[in-house]
ROMI-83647 format. One record per residue (C-alpha): residue in one letter; x, y, z. Coordinates in Angstrom, 1 decimal, padded with zeros to 4 digits. Each point is the difference from the previous one (the first is absolute). Example, Ala and Ser with C-alpha at 12.3 -4.5 7.8 and 13.67 -1.06 7.14 Angstrom:
+------+--------+--------+--------+
! resn !     px !     py !     pz !
+------+--------+--------+--------+
!    a !  012.3 ! -004.5 !  007.8 !
!    s !  001.4 !  003.4 ! -000.7 !
+------+--------+--------+--------+
//
This chain:
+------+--------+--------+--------+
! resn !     px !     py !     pz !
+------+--------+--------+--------+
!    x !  108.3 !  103.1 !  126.6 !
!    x ! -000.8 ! -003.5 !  001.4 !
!    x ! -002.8 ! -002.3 ! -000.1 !
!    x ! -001.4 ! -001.7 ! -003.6 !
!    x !  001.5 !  002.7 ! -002.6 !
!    x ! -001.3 ! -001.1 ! -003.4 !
!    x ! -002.5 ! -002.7 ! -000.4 !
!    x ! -000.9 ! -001.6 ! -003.4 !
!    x ! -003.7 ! -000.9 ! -000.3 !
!    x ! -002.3 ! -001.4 ! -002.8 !
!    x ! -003.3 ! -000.2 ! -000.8 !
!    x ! -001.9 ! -003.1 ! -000.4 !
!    x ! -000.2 ! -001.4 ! -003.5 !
!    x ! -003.6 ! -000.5 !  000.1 !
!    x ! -000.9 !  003.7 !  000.3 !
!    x ! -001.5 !  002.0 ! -003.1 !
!    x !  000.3 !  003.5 ! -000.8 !
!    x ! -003.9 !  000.6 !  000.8 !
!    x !  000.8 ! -001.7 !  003.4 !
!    x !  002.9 !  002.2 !  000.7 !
!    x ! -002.3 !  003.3 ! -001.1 !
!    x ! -003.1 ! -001.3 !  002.1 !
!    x !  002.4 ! -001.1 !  003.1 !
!    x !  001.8 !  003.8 ! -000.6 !
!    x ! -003.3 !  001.8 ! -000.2 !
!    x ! -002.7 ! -002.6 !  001.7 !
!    x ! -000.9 !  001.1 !  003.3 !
!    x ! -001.3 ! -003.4 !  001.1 !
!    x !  002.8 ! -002.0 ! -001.4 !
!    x !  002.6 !  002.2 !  001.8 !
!    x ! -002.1 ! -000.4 !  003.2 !
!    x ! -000.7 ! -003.5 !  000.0 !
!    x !  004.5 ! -000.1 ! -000.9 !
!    x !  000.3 !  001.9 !  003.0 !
!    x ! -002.3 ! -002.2 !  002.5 !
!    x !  002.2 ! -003.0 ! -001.6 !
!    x ! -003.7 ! -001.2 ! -001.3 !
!    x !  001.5 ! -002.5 ! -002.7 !
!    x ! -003.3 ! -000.9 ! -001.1 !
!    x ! -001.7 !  003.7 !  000.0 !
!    x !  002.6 !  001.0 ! -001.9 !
!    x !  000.4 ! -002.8 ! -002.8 !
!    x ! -003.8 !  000.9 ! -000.4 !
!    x !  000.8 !  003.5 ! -000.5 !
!    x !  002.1 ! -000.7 ! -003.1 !
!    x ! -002.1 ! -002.5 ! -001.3 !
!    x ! -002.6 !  002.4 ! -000.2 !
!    x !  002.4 !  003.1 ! -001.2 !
!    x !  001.4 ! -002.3 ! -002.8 !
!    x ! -003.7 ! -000.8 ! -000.8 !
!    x ! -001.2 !  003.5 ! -000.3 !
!    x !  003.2 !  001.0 ! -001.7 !
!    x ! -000.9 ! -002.4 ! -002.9 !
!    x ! -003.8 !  000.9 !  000.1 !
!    x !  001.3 !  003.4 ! -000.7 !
!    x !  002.4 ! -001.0 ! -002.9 !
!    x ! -003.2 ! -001.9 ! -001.1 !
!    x ! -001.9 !  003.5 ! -000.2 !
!    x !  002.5 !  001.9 ! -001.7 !
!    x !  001.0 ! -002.6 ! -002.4 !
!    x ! -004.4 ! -000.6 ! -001.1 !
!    x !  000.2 !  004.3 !  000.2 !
!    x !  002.7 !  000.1 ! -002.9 !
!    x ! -001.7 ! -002.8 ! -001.9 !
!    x ! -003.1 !  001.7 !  000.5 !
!    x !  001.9 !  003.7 ! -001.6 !
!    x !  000.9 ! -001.4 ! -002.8 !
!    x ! -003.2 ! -002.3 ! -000.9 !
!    x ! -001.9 !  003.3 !  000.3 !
!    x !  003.1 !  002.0 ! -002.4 !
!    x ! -001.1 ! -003.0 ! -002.5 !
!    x ! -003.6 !  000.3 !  000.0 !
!    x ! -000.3 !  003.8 !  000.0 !
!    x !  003.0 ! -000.5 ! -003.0 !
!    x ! -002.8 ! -002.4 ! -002.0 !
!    x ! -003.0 !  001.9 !  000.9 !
!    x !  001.3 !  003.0 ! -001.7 !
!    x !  000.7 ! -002.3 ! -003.2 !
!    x ! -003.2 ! -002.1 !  000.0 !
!    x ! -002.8 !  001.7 !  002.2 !
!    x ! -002.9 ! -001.8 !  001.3 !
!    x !  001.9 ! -003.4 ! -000.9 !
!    x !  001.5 !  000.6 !  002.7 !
!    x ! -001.8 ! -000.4 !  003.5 !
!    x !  002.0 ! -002.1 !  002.7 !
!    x ! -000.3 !  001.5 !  003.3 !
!    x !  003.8 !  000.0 !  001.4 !
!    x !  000.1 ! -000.4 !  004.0 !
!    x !  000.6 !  003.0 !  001.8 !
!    x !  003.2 !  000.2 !  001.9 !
!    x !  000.8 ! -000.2 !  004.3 !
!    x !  001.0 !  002.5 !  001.7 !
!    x !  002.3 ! -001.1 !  002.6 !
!    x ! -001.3 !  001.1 !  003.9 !
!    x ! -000.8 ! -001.7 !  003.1 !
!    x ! -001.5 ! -003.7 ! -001.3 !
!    x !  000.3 ! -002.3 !  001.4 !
!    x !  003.0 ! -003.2 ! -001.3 !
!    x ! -003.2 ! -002.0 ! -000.7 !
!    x ! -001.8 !  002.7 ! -001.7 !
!    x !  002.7 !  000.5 ! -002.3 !
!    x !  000.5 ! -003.6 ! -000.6 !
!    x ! -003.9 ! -000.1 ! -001.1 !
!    x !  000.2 !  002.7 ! -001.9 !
!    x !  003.1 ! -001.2 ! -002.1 !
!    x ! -001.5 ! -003.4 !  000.1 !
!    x ! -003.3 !  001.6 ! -001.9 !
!    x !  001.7 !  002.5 ! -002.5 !
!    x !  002.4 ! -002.3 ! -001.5 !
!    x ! -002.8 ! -002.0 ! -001.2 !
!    x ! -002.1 !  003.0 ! -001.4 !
!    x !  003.1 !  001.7 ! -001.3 !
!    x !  000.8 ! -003.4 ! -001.8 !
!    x ! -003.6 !  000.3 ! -001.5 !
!    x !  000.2 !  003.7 ! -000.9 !
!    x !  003.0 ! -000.8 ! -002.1 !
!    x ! -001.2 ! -002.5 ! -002.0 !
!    x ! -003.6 !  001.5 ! -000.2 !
!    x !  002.6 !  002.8 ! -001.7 !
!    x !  002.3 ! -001.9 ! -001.9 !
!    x ! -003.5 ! -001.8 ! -001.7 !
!    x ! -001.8 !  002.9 ! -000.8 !
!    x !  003.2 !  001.6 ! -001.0 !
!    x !  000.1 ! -002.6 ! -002.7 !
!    x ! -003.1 ! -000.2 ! -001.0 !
!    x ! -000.3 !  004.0 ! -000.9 !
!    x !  003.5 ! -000.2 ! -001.4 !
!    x ! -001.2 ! -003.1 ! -002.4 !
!    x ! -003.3 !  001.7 ! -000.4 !
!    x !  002.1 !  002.8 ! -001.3 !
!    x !  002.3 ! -001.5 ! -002.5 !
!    x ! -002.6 ! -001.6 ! -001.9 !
!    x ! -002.6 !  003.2 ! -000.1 !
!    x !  003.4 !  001.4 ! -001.9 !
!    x ! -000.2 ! -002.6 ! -002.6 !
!    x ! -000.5 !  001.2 ! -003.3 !
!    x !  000.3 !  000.1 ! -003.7 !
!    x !  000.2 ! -004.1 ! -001.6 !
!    x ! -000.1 ! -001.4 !  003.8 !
!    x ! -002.8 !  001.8 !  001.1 !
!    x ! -002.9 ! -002.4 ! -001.3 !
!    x !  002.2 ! -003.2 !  000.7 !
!    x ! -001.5 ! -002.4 !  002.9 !
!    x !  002.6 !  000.1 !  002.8 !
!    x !  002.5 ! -003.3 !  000.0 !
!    x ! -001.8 ! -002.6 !  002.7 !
!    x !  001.3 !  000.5 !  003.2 !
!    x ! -000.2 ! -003.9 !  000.4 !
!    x !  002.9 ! -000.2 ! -002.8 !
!    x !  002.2 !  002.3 !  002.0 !
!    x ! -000.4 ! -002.2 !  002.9 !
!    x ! -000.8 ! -003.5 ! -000.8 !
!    x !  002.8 ! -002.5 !  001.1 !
!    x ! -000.2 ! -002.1 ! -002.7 !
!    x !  002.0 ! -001.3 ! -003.1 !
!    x !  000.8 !  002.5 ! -002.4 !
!    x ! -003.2 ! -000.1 ! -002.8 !
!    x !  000.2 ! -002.4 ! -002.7 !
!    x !  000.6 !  000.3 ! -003.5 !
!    x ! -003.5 ! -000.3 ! -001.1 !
!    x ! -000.7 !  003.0 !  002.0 !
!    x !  002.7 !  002.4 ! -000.5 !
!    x !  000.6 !  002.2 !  003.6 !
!    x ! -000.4 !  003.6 ! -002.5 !
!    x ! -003.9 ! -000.9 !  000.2 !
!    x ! -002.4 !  001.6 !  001.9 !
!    x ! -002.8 ! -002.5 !  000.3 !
!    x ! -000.7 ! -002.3 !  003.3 !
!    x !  002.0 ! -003.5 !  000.3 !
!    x ! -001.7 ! -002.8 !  000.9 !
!    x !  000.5 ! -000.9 !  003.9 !
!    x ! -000.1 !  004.0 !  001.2 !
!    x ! -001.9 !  000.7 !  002.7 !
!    x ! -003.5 !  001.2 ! -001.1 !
!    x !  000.5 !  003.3 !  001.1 !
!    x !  002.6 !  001.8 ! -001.1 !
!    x !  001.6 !  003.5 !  001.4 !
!    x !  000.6 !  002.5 ! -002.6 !
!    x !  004.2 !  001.0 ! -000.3 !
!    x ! -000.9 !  003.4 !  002.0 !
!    x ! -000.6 ! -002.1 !  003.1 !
!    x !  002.8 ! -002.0 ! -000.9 !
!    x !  001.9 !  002.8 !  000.2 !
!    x ! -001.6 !  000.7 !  003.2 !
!    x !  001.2 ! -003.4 !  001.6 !
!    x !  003.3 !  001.1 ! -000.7 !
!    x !  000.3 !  003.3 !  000.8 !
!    x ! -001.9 ! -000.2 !  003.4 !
!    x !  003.3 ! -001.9 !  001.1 !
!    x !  002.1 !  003.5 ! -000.3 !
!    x !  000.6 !  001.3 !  003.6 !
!    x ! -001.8 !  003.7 !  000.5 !
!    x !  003.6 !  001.6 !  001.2 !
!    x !  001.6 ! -001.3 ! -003.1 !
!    x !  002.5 !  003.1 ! -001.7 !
!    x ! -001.5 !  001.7 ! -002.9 !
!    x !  002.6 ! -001.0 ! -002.0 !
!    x ! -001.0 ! -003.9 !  000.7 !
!    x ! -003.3 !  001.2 ! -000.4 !
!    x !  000.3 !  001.2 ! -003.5 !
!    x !  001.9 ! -002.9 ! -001.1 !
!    x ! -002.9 ! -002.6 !  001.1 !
!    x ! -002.4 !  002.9 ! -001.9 !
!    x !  001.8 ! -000.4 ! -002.7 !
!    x !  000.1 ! -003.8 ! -000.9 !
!    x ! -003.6 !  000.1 !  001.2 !
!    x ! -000.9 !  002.1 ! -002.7 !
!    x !  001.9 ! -002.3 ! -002.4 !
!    x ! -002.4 ! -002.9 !  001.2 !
!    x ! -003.2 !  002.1 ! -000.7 !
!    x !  001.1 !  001.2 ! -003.7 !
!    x !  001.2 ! -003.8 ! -001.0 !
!    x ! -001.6 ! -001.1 ! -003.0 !
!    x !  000.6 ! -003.8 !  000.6 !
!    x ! -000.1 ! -002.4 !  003.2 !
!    x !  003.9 ! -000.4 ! -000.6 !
!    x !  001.1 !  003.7 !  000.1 !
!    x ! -002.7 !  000.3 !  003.0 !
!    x !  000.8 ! -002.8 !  001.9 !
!    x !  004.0 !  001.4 ! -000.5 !
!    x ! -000.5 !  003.6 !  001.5 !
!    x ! -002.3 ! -002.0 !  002.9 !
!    x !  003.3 ! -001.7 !  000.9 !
!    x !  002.1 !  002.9 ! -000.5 !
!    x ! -002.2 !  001.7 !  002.2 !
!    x ! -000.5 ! -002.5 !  003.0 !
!    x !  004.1 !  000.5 ! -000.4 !
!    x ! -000.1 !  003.6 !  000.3 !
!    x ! -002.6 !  000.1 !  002.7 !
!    x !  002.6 ! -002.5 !  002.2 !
!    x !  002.8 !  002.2 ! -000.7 !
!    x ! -002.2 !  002.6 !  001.5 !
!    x ! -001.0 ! -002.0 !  003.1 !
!    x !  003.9 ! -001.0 !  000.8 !
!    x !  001.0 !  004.1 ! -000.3 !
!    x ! -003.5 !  000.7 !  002.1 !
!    x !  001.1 ! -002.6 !  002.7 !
!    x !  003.4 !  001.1 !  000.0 !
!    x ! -001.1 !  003.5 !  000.9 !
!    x ! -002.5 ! -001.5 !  002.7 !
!    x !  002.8 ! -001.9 !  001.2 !
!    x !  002.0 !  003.4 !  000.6 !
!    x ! -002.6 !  002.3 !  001.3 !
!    x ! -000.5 ! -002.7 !  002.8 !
!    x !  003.7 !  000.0 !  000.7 !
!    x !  000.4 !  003.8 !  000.4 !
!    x ! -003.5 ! -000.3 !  001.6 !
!    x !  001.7 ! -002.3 !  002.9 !
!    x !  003.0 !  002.4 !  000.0 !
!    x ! -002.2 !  003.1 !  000.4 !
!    x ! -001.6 ! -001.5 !  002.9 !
!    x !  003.6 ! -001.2 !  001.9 !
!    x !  000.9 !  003.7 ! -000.7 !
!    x ! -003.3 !  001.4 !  001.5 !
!    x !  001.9 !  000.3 !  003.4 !
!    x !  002.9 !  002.5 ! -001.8 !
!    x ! -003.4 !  002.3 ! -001.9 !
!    x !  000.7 !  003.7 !  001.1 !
!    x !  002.8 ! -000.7 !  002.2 !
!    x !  002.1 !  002.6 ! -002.8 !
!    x !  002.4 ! -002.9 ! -000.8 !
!    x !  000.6 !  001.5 ! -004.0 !
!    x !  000.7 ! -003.3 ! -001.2 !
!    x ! -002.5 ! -002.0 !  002.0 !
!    x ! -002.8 !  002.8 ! -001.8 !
!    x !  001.4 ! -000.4 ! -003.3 !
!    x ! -000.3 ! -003.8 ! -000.4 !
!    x ! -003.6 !  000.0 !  001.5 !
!    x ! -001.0 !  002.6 ! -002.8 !
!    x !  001.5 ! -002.4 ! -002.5 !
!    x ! -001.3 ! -003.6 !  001.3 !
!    x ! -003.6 !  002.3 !  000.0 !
!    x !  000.8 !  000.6 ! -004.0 !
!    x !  000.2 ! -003.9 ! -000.1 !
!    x ! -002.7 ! -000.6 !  001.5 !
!    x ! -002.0 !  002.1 ! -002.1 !
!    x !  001.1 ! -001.2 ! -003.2 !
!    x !  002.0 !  002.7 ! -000.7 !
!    x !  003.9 ! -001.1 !  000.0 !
!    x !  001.4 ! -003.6 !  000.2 !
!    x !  002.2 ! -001.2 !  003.0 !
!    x !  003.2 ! -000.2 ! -000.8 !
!    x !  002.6 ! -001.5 !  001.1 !
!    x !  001.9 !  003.4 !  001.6 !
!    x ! -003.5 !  001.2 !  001.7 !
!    x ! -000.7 ! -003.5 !  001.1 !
!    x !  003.7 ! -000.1 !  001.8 !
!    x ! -000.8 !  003.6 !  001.9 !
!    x ! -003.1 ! -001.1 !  001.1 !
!    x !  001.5 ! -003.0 !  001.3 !
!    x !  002.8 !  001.9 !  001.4 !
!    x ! -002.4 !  002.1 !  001.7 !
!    x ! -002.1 ! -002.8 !  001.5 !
!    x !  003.3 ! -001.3 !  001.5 !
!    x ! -000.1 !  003.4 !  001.6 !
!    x ! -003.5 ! -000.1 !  001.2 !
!    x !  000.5 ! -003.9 !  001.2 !
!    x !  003.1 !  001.1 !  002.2 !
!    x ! -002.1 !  002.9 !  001.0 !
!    x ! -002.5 ! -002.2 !  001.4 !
!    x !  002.5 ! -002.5 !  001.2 !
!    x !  001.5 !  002.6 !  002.4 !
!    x ! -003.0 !  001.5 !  001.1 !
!    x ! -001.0 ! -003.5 !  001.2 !
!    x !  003.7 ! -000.4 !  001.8 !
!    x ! -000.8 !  003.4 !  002.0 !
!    x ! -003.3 !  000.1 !  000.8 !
!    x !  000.8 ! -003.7 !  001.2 !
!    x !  003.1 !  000.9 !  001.8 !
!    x ! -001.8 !  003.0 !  001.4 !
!    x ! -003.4 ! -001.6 !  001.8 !
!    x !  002.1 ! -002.7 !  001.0 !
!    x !  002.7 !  002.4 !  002.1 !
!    x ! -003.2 !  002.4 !  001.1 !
!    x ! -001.4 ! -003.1 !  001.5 !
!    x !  003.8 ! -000.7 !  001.8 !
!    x ! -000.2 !  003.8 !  001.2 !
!    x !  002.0 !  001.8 ! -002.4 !
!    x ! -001.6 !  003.4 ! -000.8 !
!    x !  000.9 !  000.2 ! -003.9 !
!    x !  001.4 !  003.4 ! -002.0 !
!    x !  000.6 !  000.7 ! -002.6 !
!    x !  003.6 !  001.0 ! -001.8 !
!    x !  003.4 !  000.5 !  001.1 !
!    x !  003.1 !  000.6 ! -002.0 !
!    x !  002.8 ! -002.3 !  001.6 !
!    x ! -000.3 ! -003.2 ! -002.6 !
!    x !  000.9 !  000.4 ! -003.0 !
!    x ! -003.4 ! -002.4 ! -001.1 !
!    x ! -002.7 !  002.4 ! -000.2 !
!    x ! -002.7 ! -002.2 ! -001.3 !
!    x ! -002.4 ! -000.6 !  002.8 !
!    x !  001.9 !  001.7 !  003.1 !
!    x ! -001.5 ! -000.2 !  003.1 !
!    x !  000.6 !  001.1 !  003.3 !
!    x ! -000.5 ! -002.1 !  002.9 !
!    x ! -000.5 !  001.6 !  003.7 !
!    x ! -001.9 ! -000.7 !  003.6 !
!    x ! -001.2 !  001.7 !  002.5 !
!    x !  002.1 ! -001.1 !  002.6 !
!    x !  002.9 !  000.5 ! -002.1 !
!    x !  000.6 !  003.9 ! -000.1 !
!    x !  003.8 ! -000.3 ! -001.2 !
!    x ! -000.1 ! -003.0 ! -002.0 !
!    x ! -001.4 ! -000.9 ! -003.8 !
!    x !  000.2 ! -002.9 ! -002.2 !
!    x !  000.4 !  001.5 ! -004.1 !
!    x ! -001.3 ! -002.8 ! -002.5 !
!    x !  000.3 ! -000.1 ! -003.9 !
!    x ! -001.8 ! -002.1 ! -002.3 !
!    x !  002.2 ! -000.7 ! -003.1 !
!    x ! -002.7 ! -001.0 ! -003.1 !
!    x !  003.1 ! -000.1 ! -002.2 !
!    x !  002.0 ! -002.5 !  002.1 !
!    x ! -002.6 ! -001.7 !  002.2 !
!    x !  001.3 !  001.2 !  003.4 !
!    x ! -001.4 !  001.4 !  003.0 !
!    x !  003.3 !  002.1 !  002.0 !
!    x ! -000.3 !  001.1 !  003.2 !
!    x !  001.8 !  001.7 !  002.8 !
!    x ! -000.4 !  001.0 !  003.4 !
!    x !  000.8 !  003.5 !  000.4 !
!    x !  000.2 !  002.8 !  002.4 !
!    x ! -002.0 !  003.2 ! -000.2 !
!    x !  001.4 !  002.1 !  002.8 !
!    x !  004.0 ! -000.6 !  001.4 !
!    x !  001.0 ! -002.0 !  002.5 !
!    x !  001.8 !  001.0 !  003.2 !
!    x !  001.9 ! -002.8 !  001.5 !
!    x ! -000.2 ! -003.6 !  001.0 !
!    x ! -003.2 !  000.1 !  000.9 !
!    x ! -001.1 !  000.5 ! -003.5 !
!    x !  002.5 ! -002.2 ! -001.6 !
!    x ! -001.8 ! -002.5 !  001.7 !
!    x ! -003.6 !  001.1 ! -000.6 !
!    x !  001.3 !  000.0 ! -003.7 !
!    x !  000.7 ! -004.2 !  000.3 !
!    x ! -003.5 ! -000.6 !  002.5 !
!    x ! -001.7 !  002.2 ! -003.5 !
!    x !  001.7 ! -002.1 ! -002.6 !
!    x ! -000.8 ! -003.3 !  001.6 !
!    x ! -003.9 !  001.1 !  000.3 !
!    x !  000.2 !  000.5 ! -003.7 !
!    x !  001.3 ! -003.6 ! -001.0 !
!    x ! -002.4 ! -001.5 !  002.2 !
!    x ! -002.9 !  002.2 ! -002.0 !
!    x !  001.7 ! -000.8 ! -003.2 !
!    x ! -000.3 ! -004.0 !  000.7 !
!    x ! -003.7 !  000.8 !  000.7 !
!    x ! -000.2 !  002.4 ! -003.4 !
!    x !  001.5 ! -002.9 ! -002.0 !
!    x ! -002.8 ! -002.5 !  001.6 !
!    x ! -002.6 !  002.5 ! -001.0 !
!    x !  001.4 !  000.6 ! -003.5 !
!    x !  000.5 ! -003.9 ! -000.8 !
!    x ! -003.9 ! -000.3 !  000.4 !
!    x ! -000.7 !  003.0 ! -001.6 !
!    x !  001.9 ! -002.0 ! -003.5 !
!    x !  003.3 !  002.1 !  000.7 !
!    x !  002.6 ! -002.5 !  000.6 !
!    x !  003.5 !  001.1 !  001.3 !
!    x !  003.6 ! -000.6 !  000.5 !
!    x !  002.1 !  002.3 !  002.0 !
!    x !  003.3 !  000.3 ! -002.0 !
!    x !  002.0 !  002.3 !  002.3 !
!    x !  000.2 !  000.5 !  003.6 !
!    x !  001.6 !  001.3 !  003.1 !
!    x ! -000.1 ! -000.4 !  003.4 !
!    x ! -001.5 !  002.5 !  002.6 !
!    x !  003.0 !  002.1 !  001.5 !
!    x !  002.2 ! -001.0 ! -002.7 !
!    x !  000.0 !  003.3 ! -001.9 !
!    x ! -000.8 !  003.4 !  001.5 !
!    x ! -003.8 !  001.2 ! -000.7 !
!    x !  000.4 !  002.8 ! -002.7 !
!    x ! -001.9 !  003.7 !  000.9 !
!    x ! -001.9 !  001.0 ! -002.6 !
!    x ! -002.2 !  003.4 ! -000.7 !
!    x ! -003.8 ! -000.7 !  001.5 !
!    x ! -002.1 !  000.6 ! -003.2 !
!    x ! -002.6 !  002.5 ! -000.2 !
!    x ! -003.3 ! -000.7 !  002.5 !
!    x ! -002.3 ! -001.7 ! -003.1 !
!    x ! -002.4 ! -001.4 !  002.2 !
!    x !  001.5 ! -003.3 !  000.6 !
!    x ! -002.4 ! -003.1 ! -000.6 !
!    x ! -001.5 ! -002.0 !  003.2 !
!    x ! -003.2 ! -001.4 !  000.4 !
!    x ! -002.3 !  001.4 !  002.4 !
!    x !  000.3 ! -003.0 !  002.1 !
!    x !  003.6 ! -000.8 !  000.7 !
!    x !  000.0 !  004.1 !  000.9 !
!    x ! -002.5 ! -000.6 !  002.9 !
!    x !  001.9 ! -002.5 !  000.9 !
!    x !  003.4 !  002.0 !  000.1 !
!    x ! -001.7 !  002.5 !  002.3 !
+------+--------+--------+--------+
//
């Protein structure tokens, strides 16, 4: 085996995993890498990455848009007609257009923002509404505490007017709110997708605020609440924060969905239970899933090397196969042939694991003599020259490489090796008119 054996190569720093997918899968970015269209093709993956994060857009507003409508149909069954925000209805992903995604992400954040504080206010209201319609016995009669006491950023009251009192101050604003919509205020600040738990807890020092019997005690439970209504937001954010995380994970594991990888199937069924609200993301699920999008990032790594290292030799005149057993790398084996080589093969690996392409020129049918000793050096030499020219081809494709071993033609005899099954080797219609 003679010629460049094993050849390190690297991809360019500045590639991201939805260029890698979109230059794996794209047909006009692998095309436009082909004709060695630099420009074509650096459009290409502008516009995958683009469309990539439109779509991460559209699912990220679709979950948001889930569990605003959980919420409201959660408070419509407590509260009724108080509650009548319309909640935006979903996208279902098809063939729109990057810009029509864009618009449409662009337009439903802003009306999902709206439905969800049109919610979280008339959730408030109904709930204050509530807690003072269940006032009764010595409280029932009394006039509500001023609203304007709970909230006025002023000196504590003097003396002469102890702060137990119920009647106006001088210096309040004219009109006054009564403590239900002070409540209100308050309350409309607690995020729809807050825990029941949380929820209860705010409920509960709400309540104490509507059954005070002086401005002290009130204006007390009104701070304990605005506490208890933040410690609800934080837990509320918190779990926003990790339904978007297993969100992005789902999506860099879409490539791996029904592929029958156990593991990869599991995790995507528990990042789904995160998303929905169901289960928190933990530190062991959050390291499989990361594990897993290692995976799925190598995946698309190595498809990129191959199809690469494929359109590249099929433009050179190699007709590409696919499988042979005489490397002990298995991970992206091809094998390499002509047409005007009938005895004569050139077997190449691509290593994810240790970033190598290995090849050899081999021979598929025994030689006889001389004669084909030196038809082995004349096949050996044609393949380094195409190699230089594949390395050309790769560097402006963002593969850079360094050949790390290598003999010279003639040095070492040309191994005979088992022709693989006929699988229909690759060759563009083209170069097989020409070879006629």
């Amino acid at each position: 085996m003679s010629g460049p054996k094993c050849t390190a190569y690297q991809l360019e720093q500045s590639f991201t995993v939805a260029e890698l997918r979109a230059a794996a899968r794209d047909a006009a970015v692998r095309e436009a890498t082909r004709r060695r269209q630099e420009a074509a093709r650096e459009a290409a993956l502008r516009a995958a990455a683009a469309r990539d994060a439109a779509v991460r857009g559209v699912k990220t507003l679709n979950a948001r848009i889930a569990a605003l409508s959980l919420a409201r149909e959660d408070r419509g069954k407590q509260y009724g007609a108080a509650i009548s925000v319309r909640v935006p209805e979903p996208l279902l992903l098809g063939s729109q257009s990057t810009s029509q995604l864009e618009s449409w992400c662009a337009e439903t954040d802003g009306a999902l923002a709206g439905a969800e504080r049109e919610l979280r206010e008339q959730t408030a209201r109904a709930l204050a509404a509530e807690l003072f319609a269940g006032l009764g016995g010595p409280t029932a009669g009394r006039r509500p505490v001023d609203a304007a006491e709970l909230f006025a950023d002023r000196p504590e009251a003097s003396p002469a007017q102890p702060s137990g009192t119920d009647g106006p101050r001088g210096g309040d604003e004219p009109a006054r709110e009564d403590v239900g919509q002070a409540l209100a205020r308050v309350l409309s600040r607690l995020l729809p997708d807050c825990g029941e738990e949380h929820r209860a807890d705010a409920r509960t020092a709400a309540a104490r605020v509507a059954g005070a019997a002086t401005l002290d005690e009130a204006r007390s439970w009104l701070t304990e609440t605005r506490l208890r209504v933040q410690r609800a937001n934080e837990a509320a954010e918190a779990a926003r924060h990790e339904a978007g995380e297993a969100l992005e994970l789902l999506h860099d594991l879409e490539e791996f969905e029904g592929t029958g990888e156990a593991d990869v199937d599991s995790v995507r069924a528990l990042l789904a239970e995160v998303v929905s609200g169901r289960r928190a993301l933990d530190e062991p699920l959050r390291r499989r899933a990361a594990d897993c999008r290692a995976a799925a990032e190598a995946e698309a790594e190595q498809r990129y090397v191959v199809n690469t290292v494929t359109d590249a030799l099929v433009d050179l005149g190699y007709q590409v196969g696919e499988g042979f057993e005489t490397l002990t790398v298995a991970d992206g084996a091809l094998r390499l042939s002509r047409s005007e080589w009938p005895e004569h093969a050139v077997n190449l690996a691509v290593d994810r694991k240790g970033g190598q392409l290995r090849t050899a020129v081999v021979r598929t049918a025994a030689g006889r003599g001389d004669d084909d000793a030196h038809l082995d050096v004349e096949r050996e030499e044609q393949w380094c020259r195409d190699f230089r020219e594949l390395r050309g081809r790769l560097a402006e494709a963002g593969l850079r490489t360094d050949v790390q071993v290598a003999v010279p033609p003639g040095q070492v005899p040309v191994p005979l090796v088992v022709a693989p099954a006929a699988s229909g080797p690759r060759a563009r219609s083209g170069h097989r008119e020409r070879e006629r």
